[in-house]
C-alpha positions as a Python dict, from the first residue, in 0.01 Angstrom:
ca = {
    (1, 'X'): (0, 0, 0),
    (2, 'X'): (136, 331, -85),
    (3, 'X'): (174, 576, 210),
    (4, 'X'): (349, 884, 53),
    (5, 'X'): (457, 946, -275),
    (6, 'X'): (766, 1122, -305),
    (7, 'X'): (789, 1494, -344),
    (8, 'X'): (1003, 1817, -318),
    (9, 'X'): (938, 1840, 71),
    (10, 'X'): (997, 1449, 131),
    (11, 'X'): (1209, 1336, -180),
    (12, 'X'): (1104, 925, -37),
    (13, 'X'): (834, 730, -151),
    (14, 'X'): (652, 494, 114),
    (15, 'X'): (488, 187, 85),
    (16, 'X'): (390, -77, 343),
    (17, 'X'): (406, -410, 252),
    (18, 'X'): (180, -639, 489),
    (19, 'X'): (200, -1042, 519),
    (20, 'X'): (-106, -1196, 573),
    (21, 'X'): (58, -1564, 584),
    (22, 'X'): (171, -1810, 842),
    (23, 'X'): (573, -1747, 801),
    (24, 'X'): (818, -1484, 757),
    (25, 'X'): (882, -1440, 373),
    (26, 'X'): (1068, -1186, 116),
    (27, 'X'): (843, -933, -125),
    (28, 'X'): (938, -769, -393),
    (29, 'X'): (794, -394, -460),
    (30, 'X'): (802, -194, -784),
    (31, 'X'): (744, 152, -773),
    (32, 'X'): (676, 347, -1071),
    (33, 'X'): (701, 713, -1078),
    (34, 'X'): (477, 867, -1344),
    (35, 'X'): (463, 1256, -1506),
    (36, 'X'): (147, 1458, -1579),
    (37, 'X'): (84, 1279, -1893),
    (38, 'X'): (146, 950, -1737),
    (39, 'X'): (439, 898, -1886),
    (40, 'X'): (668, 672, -1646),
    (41, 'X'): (993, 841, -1508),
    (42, 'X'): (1144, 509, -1376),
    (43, 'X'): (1070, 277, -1152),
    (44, 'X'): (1276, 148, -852),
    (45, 'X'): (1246, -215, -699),
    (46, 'X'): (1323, -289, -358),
    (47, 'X'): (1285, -622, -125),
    (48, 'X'): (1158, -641, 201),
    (49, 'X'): (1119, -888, 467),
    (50, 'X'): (778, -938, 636),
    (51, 'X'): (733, -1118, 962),
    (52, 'X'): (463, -1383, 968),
    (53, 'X'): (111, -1185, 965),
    (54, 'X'): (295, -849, 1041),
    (55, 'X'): (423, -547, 757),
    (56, 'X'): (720, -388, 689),
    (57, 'X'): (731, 10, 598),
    (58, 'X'): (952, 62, 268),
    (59, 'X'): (1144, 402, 161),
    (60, 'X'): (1251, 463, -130),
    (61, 'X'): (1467, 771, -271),
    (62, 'X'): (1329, 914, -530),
    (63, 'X'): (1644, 1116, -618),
    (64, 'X'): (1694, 929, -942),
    (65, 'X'): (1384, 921, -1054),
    (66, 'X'): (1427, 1266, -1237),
    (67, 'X'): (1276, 1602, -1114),
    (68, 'X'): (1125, 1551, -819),
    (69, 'X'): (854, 1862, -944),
    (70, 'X'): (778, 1626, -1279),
    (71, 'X'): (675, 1381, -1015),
    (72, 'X'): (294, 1356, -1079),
    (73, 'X'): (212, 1074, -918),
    (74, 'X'): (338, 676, -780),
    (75, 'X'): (192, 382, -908),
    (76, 'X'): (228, 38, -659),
    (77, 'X'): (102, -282, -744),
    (78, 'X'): (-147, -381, -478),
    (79, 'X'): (-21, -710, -418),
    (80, 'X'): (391, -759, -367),
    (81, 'X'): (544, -1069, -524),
    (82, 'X'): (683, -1292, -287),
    (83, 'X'): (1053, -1375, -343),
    (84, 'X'): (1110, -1634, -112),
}
């Protein structure tokens, strides 16, 4: 679930990841950061590890994403891939 989507007053995007199964495992999170025209920037990929029914808060710099003012809006797929 996106949180915050990075902008010039907090250059991180936030997401919270949450595990709804029985053990500890890995996700995977894709962020893509999109322009006016929804045009996508980039996209940054991070991995997290989720205890066993619990979440885990991800932050991601945006700083290489381009201008942080093109920043229109962060897309976040609603489910994370699991990794392991």
């Amino acid at each position: 679930m996106l949180t915050h989507c990075a902008d010039a007053d907090d250059p991180y995007t936030t997401v919270v990841v949450r595990n709804p199964n029985e053990r500890e495992g890995t996700f995977g999170v894709k962020i893509n950061y999109k322009d006016a025209h929804g045009f996508t920037m980039s996209e940054t990929y991070q991995q997290v590890l989720v205890a066993a029914k619990g979440k885990a808060r991800i932050r991601s710099a945006a700083a290489s994403s381009g201008p942080l003012d093109k920043i229109d809006r962060c897309e976040v797929n609603p489910r994370a891939t699991a990794v392991q």
